[in-house]
C-alpha positions as CSV (number, residue, x, y, z in Angstrom):
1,X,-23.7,-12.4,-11.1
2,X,-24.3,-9.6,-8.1
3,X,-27.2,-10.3,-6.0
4,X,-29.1,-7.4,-5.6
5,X,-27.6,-5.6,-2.5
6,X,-24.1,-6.0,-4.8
7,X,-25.6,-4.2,-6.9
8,X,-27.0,-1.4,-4.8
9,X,-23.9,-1.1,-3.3
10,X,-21.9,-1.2,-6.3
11,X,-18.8,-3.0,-7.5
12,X,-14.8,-2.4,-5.9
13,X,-11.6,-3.3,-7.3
14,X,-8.9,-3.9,-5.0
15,X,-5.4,-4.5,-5.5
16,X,-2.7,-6.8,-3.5
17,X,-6.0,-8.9,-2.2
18,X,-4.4,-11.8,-1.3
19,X,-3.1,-11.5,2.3
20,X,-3.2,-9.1,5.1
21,X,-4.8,-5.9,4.5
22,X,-5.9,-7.0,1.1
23,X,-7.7,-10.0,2.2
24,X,-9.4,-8.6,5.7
25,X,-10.6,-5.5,3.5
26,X,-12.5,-8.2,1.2
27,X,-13.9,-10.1,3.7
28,X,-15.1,-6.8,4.9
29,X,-16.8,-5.1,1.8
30,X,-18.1,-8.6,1.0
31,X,-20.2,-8.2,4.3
32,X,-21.3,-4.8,3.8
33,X,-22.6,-6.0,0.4
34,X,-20.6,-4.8,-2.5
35,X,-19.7,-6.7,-5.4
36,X,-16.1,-7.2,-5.1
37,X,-13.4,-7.5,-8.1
38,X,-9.8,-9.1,-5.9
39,X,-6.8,-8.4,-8.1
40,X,-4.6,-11.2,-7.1
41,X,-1.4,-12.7,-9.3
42,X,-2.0,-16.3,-8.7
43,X,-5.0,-17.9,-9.8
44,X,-4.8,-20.2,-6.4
45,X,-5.0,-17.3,-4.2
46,X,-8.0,-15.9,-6.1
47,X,-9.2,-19.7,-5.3
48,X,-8.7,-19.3,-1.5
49,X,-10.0,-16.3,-1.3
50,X,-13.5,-17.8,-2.7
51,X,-13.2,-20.5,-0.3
52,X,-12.2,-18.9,2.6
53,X,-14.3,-15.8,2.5
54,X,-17.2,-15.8,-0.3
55,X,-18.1,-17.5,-3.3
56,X,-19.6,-13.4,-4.6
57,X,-16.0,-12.5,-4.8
58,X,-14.9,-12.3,-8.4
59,X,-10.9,-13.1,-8.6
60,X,-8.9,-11.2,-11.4
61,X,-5.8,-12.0,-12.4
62,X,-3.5,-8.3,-12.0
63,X,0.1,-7.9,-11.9
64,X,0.4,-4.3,-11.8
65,X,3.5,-3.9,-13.5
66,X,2.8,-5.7,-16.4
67,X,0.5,-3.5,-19.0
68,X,-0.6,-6.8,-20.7
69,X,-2.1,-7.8,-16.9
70,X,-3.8,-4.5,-16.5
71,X,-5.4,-4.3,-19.7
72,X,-6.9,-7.6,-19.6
73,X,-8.1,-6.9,-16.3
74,X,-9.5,-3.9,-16.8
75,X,-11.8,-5.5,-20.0
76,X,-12.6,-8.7,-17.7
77,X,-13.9,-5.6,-14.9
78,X,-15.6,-3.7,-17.7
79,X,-17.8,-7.0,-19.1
80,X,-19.0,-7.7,-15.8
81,X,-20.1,-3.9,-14.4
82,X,-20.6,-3.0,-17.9
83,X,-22.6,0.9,-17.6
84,X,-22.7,1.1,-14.0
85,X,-19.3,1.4,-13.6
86,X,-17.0,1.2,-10.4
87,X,-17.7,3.1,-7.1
88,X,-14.2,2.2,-6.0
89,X,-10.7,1.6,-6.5
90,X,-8.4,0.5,-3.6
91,X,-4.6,0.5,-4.4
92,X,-3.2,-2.0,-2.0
93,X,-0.7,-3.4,-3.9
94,X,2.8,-2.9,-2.5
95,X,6.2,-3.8,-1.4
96,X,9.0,-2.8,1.1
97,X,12.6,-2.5,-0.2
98,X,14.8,-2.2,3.1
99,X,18.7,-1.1,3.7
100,X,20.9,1.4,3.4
101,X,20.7,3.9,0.1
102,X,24.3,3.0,-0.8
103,X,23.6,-0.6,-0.7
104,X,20.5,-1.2,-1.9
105,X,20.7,-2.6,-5.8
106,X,19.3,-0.6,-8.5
107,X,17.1,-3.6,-9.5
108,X,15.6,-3.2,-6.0
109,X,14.9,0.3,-6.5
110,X,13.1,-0.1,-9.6
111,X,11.1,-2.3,-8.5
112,X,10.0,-0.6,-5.3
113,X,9.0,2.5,-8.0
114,X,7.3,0.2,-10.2
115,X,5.1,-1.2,-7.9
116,X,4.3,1.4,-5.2
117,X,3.9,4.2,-7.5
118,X,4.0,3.3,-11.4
119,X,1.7,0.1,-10.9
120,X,-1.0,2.0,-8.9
121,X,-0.5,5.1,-11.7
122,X,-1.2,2.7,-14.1
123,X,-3.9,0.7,-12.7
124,X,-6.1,4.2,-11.8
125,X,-5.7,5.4,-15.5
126,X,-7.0,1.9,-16.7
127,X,-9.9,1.7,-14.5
128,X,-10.4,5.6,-14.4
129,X,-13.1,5.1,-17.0
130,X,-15.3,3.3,-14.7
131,X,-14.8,5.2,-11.9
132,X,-15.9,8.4,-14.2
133,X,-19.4,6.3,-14.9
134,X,-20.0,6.0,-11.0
135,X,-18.7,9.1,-10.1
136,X,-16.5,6.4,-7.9
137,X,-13.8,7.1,-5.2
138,X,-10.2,6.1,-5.3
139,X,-8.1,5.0,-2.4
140,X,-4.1,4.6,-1.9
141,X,-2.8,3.1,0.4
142,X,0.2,5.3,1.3
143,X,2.5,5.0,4.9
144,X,3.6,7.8,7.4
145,X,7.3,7.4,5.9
146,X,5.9,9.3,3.0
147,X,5.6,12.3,4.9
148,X,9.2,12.0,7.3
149,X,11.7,9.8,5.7
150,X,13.0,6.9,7.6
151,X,16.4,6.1,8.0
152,X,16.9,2.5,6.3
153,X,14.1,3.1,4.8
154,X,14.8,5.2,2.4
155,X,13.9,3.6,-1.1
156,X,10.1,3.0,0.5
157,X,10.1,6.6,2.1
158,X,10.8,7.6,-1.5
159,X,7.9,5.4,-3.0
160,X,5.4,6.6,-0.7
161,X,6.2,10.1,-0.8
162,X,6.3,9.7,-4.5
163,X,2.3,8.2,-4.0
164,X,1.1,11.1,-2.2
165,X,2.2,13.8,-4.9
166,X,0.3,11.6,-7.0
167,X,-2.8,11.5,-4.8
168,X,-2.7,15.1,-4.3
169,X,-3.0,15.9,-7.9
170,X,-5.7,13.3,-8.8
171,X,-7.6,14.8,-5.9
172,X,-7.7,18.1,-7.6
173,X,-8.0,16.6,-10.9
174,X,-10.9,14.5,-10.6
175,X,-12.8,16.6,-8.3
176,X,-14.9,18.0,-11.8
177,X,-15.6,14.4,-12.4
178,X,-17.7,13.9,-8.6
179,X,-14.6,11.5,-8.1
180,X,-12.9,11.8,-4.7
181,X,-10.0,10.7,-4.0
182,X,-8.5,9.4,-0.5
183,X,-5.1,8.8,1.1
184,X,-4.7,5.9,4.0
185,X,-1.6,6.1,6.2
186,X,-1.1,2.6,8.0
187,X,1.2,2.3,10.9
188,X,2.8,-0.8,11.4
189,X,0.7,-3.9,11.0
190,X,0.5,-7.3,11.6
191,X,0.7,-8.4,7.8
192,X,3.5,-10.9,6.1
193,X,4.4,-7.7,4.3
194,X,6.8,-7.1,6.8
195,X,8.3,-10.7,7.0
196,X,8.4,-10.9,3.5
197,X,10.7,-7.4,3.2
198,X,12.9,-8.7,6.0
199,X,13.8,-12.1,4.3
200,X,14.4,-10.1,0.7
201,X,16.6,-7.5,2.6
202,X,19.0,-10.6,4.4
203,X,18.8,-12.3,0.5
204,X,20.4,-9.3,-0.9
205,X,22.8,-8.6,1.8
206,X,24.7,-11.7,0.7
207,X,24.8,-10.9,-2.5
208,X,27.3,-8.0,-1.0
209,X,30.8,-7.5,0.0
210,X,31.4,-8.2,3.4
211,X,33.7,-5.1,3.7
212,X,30.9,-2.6,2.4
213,X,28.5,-4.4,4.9
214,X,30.3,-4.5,7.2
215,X,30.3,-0.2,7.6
216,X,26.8,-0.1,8.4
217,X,27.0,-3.8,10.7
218,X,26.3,-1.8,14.3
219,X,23.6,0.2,13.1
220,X,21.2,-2.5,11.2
221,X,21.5,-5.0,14.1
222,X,20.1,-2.1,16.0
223,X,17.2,-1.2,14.1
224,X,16.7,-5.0,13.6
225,X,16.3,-4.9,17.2
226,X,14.2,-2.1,16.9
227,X,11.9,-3.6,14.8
228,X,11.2,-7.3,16.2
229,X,10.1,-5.0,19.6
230,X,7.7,-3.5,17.5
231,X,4.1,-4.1,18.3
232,X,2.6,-4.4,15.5
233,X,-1.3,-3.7,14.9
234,X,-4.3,-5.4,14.1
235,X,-5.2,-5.0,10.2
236,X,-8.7,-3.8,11.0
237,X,-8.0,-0.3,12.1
238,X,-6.9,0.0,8.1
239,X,-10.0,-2.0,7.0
240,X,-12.2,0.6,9.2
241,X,-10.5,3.5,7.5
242,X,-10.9,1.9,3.9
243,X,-14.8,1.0,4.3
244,X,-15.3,4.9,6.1
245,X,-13.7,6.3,2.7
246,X,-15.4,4.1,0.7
247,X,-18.7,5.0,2.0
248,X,-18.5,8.1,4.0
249,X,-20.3,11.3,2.6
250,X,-17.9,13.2,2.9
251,X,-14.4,11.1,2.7
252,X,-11.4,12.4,4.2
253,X,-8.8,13.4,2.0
254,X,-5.9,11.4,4.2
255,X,-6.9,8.8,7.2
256,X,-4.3,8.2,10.1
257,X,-4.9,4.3,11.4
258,X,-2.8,2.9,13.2
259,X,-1.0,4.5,16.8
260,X,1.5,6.9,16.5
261,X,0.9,7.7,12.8
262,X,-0.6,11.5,13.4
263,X,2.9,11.5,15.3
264,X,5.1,10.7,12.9
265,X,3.5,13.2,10.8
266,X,4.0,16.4,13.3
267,X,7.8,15.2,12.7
268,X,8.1,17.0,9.7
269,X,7.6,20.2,11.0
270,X,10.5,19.9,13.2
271,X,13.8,21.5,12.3
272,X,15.9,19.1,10.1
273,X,18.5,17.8,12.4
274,X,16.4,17.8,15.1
275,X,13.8,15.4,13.3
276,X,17.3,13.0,12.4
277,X,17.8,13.3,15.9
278,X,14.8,11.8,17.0
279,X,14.4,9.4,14.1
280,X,17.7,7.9,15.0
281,X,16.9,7.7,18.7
282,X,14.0,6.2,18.4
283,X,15.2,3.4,15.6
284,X,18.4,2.8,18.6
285,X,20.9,4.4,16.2
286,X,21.8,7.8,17.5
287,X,25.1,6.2,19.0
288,X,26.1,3.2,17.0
289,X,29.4,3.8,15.6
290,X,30.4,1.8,12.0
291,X,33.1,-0.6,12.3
292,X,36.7,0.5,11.5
């Protein structure tokens, strides 16, 4: 049951809750006093989550790429806010699919698409009647590489790009319904995501030829280098733009947190070439050479 601050404030589903970002943006709205729904896949997550940060959060079991999941949590969420509704949605959920576009499997591809773009498509039109009753707000969690493409990064740079077409038109879609609709860039953070896309990217790397490797050998170990020299941010600068969209009264349409992510952004209006140019400096690349 919400106490009664929960219910003043008003109930939020989040996506992806069960580490990093997820979990520090739960903790957070618990605080502030909403009553908060944490999609997580495992019921033991759900379980930690209760015992690590409140016993008011309400766990729900959401993959968002299986339809059957998101139904099911959808009518769980409806029976427990019944007419009041949602005042929020925060699509968290998401992978990173590294490597080179020749090399990375198809599998890999679809699955970066299913979860950073279908899965939060399909989790807003599930829970888009709730938002409607409390003229709610809905919040994506995009990354600068949707707006300049990233070397390496190409399938994510894809995904996220994909996201922000998506946001933009729900924005101007939902704006009869009193809904708004927010877009949160996040630099580079200190999460497992990160971890978690590197070890996937080495696992599928040995599933290939050594020979087709092997042409793009001098300019991985480079950005590998790149990226371990990386520092890497505290989660909260995202939290502090989540909660600021959530309750702001008048949300931005896109939030920059993180350092250099109003940066990366300005690179898009650079010629072409001279963008790859600077992308491929700064990732160490501009001069590796592939192996003959």
């Amino acid at each position: 049951m919400a106490t009664t601050t929960q219910a003043q404030r008003g109930a939020v589903l989040l996506t992806g809750a069960a580490g990093g970002i997820g979990a520090a943006t739960i903790r957070r709205l618990d605080a502030l006093g909403f009553q908060v729904f944490a999609g997580v896949r495992k019921s033991s997550d759900g379980e930690r989550l209760q015992r690590d940060i409140s016993v008011r959060i309400t766990p729900v079991l959401l993959d968002i790429t299986d339809d059957a999941s998101i139904a099911q949590a959808a009518e769980i969420v409806t029976r427990a806010v019944g007419e009041t509704g949602l005042v929020g949605l925060v699509n968290n959920a998401g992978i990173i699919v590294e490597g080179p576009v020749e090399l990375v499997p198809i599998e890999e591809v679809r699955k970066q698409f299913e979860v950073n773009v279908i899965g939060h498509i399909a989790v807003t039109q599930a829970f888009l009647p709730l938002l409607r009753k409390a003229r709610g707000r809905i919040i994506n969690i995009g990354a600068p590489t949707g707006l300049v493409s990233f070397p390496y990064l190409g399938m994510l740079s894809a995904s996220k790009a994909a996201l922000e077409s998506v946001t933009d038109a729900l924005r101007s879609e939902l704006r009869s319904f009193g809904i708004s609709v927010s877009l949160i860039e996040p630099g580079a953070m200190q999460t497992e995501i990160f971890q978690k896309s590197a070890a996937s990217s080495q696992q599928v790397r040995q599933q290939l030829s050594g020979e087709l490797l092997q042409l793009y050998a001098p300019a991985l170990a480079a950005v590998a280098k790149t990226s371990a020299s990386q520092q890497l941010e505290n989660p909260d600068v995202v939290v502090a733009a989540i909660v600021q969209a959530l309750t702001s009264r008048s949300p931005k349409t896109r939030y920059f947190a993180g350092r250099g992510t109003r940066m990366i952004a300005v690179l898009r209006l650079l010629p072409d070439r001279a963008r790859d140019g600077l992308l491929l400096r700064a990732l160490g690349i501009a001069n590796t050479q592939p192996v003959s």
